[in-house]
C-alpha positions in Angstrom: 29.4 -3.7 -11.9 30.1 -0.7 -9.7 26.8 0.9 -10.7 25.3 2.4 -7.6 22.6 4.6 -9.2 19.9 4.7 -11.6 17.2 6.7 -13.6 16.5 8.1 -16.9 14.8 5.4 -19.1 11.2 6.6 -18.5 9.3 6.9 -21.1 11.5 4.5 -24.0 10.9 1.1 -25.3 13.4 -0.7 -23.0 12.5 -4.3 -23.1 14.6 -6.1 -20.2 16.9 -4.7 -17.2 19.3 -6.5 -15.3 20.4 -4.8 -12.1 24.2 -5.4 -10.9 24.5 -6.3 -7.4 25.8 -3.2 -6.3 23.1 -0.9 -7.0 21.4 1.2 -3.9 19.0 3.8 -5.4 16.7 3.4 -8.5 16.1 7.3 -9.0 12.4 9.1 -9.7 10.8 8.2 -12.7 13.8 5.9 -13.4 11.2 3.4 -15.9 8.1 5.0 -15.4 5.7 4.6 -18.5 8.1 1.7 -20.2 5.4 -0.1 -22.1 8.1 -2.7 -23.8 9.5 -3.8 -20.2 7.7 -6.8 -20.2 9.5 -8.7 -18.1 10.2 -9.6 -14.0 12.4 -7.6 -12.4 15.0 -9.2 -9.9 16.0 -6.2 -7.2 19.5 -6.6 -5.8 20.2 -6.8 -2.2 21.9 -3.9 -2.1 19.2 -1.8 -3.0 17.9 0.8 0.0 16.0 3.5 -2.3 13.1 3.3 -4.7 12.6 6.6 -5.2 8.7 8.1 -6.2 7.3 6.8 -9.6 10.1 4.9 -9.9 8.7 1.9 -12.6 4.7 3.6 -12.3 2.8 2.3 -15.8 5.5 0.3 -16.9 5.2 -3.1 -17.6 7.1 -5.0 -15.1 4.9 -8.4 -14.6 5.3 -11.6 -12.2 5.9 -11.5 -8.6 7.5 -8.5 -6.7 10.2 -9.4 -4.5 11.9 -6.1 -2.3 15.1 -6.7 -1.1 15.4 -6.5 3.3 17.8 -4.0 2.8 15.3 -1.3 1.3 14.7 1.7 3.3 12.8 4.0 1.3 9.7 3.0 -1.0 8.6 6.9 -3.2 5.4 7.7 -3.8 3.8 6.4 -7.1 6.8 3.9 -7.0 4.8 1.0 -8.6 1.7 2.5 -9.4 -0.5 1.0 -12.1 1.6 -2.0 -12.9 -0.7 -3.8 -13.9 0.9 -6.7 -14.6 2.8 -7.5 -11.4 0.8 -10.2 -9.6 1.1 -12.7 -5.9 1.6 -11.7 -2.4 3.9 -8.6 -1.0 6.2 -8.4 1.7 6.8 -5.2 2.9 10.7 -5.2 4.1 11.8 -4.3 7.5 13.1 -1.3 7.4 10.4 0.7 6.0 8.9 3.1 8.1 6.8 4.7 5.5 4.7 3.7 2.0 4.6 6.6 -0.1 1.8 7.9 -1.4 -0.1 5.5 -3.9 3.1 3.4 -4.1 1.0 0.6 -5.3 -1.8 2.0 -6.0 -3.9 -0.2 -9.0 -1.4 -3.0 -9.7 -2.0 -6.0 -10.0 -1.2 -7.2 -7.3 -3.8 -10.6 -6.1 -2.1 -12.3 -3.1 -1.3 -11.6 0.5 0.2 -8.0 2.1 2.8 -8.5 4.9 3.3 -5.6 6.6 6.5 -5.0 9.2 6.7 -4.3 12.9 8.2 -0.4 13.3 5.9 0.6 10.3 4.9 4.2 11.1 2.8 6.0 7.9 0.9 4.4 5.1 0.4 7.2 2.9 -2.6 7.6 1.2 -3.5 5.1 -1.5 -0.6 3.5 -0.8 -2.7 0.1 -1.8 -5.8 1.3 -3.3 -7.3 -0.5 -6.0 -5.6 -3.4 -5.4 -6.7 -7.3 -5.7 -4.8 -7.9 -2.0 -6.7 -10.4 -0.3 -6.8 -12.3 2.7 -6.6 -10.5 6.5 -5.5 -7.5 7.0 -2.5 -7.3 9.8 -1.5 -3.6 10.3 1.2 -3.5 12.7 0.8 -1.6 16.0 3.5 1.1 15.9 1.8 2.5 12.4 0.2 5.7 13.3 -0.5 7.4 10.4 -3.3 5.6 7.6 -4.0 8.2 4.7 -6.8 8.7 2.8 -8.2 5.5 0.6 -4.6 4.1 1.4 -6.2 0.5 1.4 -9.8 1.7 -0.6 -11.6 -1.0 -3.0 -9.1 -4.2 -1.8 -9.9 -7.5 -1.3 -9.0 -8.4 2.4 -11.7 -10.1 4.3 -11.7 -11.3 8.5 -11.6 -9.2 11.2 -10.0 -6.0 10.8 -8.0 -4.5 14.1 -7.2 -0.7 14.1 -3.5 -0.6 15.9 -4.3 0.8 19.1 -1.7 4.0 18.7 -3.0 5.2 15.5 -3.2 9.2 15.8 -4.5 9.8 11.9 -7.0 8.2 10.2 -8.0 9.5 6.5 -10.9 9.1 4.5 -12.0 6.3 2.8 -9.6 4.6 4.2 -11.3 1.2 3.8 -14.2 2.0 1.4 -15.1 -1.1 -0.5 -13.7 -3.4 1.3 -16.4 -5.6 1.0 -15.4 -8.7 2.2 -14.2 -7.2 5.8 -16.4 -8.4 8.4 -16.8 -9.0 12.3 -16.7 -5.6 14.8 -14.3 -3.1 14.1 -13.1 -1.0 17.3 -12.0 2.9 16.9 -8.9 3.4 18.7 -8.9 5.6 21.6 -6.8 8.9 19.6 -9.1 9.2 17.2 -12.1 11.6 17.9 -13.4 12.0 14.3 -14.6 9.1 12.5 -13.9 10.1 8.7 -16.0 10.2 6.0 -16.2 7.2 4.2 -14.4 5.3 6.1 -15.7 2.5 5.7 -18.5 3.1 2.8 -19.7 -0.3 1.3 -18.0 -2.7 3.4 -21.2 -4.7 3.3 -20.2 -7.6 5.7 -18.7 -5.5 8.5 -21.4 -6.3 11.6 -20.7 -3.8 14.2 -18.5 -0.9 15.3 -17.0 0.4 18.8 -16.9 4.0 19.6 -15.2 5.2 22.6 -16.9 7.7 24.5 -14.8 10.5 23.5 -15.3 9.7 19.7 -16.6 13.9 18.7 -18.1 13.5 15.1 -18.5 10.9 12.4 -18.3 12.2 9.1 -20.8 11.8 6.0 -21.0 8.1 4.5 -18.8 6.9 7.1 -20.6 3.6 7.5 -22.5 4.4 4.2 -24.2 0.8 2.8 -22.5 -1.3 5.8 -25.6 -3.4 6.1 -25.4 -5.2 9.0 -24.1 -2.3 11.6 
């Protein structure tokens, strides 16, 4: 108890952590690569920081439960865990999904994203087995490049209506997306494989100032 900190196991054969509930930061790197850490992690409410690659390619399994009081989420925090599984929930008062933060776990349930999101890096949940509809949150306004690529999410997908960057690939294999998908209004270049192999997607709105789509934008989208 009294612990507020932590980092430095990457890489060893750890096999089980228990967090005391006054931690606040789990440091860079902190467990990343811990093959023997076989085991569900329960985060403390006290936590605000998971600093970038935090527990990336360790073995952490079960569901993923982030505390409400977290305020930072690193880049590469979670990346390849394989093992984790079920839905996310995205706490409250994150304002930004580092880079590939999630990218190719194992995740296989729902995403829950939170009002006052602003940037979902890129990657941030590529390669993922997320599924269900998509809800991204109107104040986000930056999507970076494949940040949601090769996911599972199917319905109706709706663009918030102040996004001012859009990367590419953003949604490329989404497969299972479908209905009419609208550009919003600040973005004048549609970006290259946007939306490459989304096979069920039937139609998309421009707006009249919409300057150039990119290559494979709509690439294999069958029904457009």
């Amino acid at each position: 108890e009294g612990l507020k900190y932590v980092a430095g196991f990457n890489g060893t054969k750890i096999t089980k952590v228990q967090f005391p509930s006054t931690l606040e930061e789990i440091g860079s790197s902190a467990f990343s690569g811990c093959k023997s850490l076989m085991c569900e992690i329960s985060l403390p409410h006290s936590l605000k920081r998971i600093e970038s690659s935090a527990f990336s390619s360790s073995a952490i399994k079960g569901n993923l439960v982030l505390p409400q009081t977290l305020e930072t989420l690193g880049s590469h925090a979670f990346q390849s865990c394989t093992s984790i599984s079920g839905a996310l929930v995205i706490p409250d008062g994150i304002t930004k999904i580092g880079e590939s933060a999630f990218y190719n776990c194992g995740l296989t349930g729902t995403l829950t994203l939170p009002e006052g999101l602003v940037e979902i890096q890129s990657g941030a949940f590529g390669n993922t087995s997320l599924k269900g509809e998509l809800h991204i949150p109107e104040s986000v306004q930056l999507i970076g490049d494949a940040a949601f690529s090769g996911t599972l999410f199917n319905g109706t997908l709706i663009l918030p209506s102040e996004l001012i960057s859009l990367g590419a690939g953003v949604f490329g294999g989404c497969w299972r997306l479908s209905g009419v998908v609208e550009i919003p209004d600040n973005i004048v270049a549609v970006p290259s494989g946007l939306f490459r192999e989304c096979a069920n997607l039937e139609g998309v709105k421009l707006h009249k100032d919409v300057e150039v789509i990119e290559s494979s934008a709509f690439e294999n989208c069958y029904y457009i």
